[in-house]
N, C-alpha and C positions, 0 to 999 in steps of 0.2 A: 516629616518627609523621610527622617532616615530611622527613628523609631521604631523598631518593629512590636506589633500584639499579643506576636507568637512566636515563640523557638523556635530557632534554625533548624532543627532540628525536625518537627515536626512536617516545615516546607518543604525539607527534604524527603522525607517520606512520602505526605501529600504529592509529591512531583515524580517519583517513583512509583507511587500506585495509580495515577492517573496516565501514566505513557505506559506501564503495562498495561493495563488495560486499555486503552486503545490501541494498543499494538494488536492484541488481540481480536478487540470487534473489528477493527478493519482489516485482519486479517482473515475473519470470519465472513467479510461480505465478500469475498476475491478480489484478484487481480486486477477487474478490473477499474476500477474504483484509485488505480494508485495510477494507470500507464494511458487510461484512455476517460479521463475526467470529464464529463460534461459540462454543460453550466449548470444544472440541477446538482452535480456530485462537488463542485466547486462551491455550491451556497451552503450545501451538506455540511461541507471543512468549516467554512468561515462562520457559521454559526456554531459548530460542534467546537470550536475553541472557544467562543463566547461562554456554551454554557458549562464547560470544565474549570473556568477558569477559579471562578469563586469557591469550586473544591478543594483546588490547586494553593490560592492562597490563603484560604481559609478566612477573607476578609481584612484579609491584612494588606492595604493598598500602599507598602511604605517602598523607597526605592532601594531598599537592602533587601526586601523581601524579593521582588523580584529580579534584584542580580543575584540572590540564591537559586529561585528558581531558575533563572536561565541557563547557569551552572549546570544544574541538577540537570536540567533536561537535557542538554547538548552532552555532557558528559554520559548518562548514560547509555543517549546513541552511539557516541562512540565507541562505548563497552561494548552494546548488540553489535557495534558494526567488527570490531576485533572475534568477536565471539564466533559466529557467523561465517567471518574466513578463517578460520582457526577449525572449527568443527563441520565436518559434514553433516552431523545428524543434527545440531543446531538451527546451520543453516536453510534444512529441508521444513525442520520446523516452525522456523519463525517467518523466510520466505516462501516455501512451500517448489513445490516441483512444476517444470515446464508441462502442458499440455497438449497433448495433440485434437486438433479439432477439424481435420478434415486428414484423408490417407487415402492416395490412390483412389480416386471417386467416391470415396465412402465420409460422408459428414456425421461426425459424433454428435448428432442430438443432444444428447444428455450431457454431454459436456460443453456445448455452446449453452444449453437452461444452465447448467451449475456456473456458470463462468458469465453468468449474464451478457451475453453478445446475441444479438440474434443473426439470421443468417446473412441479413443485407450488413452488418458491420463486417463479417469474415469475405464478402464479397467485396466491400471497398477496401477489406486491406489488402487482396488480392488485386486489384485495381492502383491502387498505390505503388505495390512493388511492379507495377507495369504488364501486368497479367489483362487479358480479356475477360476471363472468365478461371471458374474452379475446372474445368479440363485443363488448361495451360500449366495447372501446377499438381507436382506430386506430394507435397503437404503443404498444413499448414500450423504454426506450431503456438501457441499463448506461449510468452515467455513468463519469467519470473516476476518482472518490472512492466507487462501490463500490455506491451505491444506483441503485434503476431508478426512471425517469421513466416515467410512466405518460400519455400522450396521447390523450384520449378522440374518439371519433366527433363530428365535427359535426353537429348535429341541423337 
């Protein structure tokens, strides 16, 4: 139970290069994936920790092994998360920049495909923020964390 198979040291690592990299691929699917989850994108998660994990511990199922890991992980969040407000160019990097997806009548296409939303999700978030429609409002913005800002017309 508390025996570990493998060095500390190595879990540490293992646990280091498995959250960079998914920091990464899920940083490479977008936004939305983190602010506006499906049940498809939730089975996504709960499987994609399933199949990290045996990387993670390298098959070491002992419970030193994963109060290392858990360590490891949370702790290095905390590092990105210091990192992050600490650095602007970090920050753009690792969460990336707001977008605009609708201005003054004009719907960015190409950034609704890149940001995988199609038009009927930017029209319920318009609808959410108590809008009739894309006339009612003069933008509309993806944030950092997944949800869209909705900026109305000035009257």
């Amino acid at each position: 139970m508390w025996n570990m198979s493998i060095h500390w040291w190595e879990l540490i690592g293992r646990g280091l290069l498995i959250y960079f990299f998914l920091i990464l691929l899920l940083r490479a699917t977008g936004k939305r994936q983190i602010g506006q989850m499906s049940p498809f994108d939730l089975v996504l998660l709960m499987v994609l920790s399933n199949a990290v994990q045996n990387s993670m511990n390298g098959g070491d199922n002992s419970v030193t092994a994963g109060v290392i890991l858990a360590v490891t992980l949370v702790a290095a969040n905390w590092i990105v998360g210091r990192i992050t407000t600490s650095s602007k160019t970090m920050e753009q990097l690792i969460e990336g920049n707001p977008q605009v997806l609708f201005h003054n009548g004009k719907v960015y296409e190409n950034v609704l495909a890149d940001a995988q939303i199609t038009r009927q999700e930017l029209i319920a978030a318009v609808h959410k923020a108590g809008h009739a429609d894309l006339n009612a409002i003069r933008a509309a913005i993806l944030e950092n964390d997944g949800t869209i800002s909705v900026i109305p017309k000035q009257h």
